[in-house]
C-alpha positions, 0 to 999 in steps of 0.5 A, spaced: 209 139 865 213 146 862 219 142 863 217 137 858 214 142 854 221 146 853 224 139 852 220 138 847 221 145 844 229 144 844 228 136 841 224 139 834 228 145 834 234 141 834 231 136 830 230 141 824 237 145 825 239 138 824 235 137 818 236 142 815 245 142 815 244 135 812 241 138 806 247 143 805 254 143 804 259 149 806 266 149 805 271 155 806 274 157 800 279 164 800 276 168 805 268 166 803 264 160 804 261 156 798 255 153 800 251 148 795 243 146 798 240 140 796 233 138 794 231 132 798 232 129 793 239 131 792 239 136 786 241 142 787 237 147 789 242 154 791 249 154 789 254 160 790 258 164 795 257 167 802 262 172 807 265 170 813 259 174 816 253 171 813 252 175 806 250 173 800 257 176 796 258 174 787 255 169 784 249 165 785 244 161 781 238 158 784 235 151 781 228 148 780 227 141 782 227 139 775 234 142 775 233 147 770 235 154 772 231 158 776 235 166 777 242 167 776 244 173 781 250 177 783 251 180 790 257 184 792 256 184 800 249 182 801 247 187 796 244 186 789 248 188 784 250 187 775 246 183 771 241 178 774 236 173 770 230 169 772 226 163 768 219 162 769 214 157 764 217 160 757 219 168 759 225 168 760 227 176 766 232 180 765 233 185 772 239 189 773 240 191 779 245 197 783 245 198 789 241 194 792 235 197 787 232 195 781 234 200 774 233 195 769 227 189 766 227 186 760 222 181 759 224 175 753 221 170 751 224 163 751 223 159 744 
């Protein structure tokens, strides 16, 4: 019986992993990764740049399904930082970040 459990354990766990590598694309680009994530539908989700090491680095925007734009941030090594904005209904946010903390918001509202 524990044996079946840890097959089927490794089975979902595969078959997740899986899922998920079809829904995105990562291709090397210099010394980072572009990675490009995909809704089921095959819009995009995420778009932006990824260290050899696993972290966020410069641009990347994030999308609703509806293909309207969620945030746009920037990160340099995993860290926030510059100008960040995000869309929710009709607000439109302005957050800027240094360090990793945030210094700045500004709330508009988008006509």
């Amino acid at each position: 019986m524990r044996k079946i459990m840890i097959l089927l354990f490794v089975l979902s766990a595969t078959l997740s992993f899986s899922q998920e590598k079809s829904n995105q694309k990562i291709e090397p680009i210099g010394d980072l990764y572009e990675v490009t994530i995909y809704y089921d539908d095959g819009s995009i989700m995420q778009h932006g740049f990824m260290t050899k090491d696993k972290k966020l680095h410069a641009s990347w925007e994030s999308y609703y399904q509806n293909g309207n734009r969620k945030c746009v941030a920037i990160y340099d090594n995993g860290k926030k930082v510059g100008t960040w904005y995000y869309w929710f209904m009709d607000k439109k946010t302005k957050v800027v970040y240094k360090d990793n903390k945030i210094v700045e918001v500004e709330e508009m509202s988008i006509e």
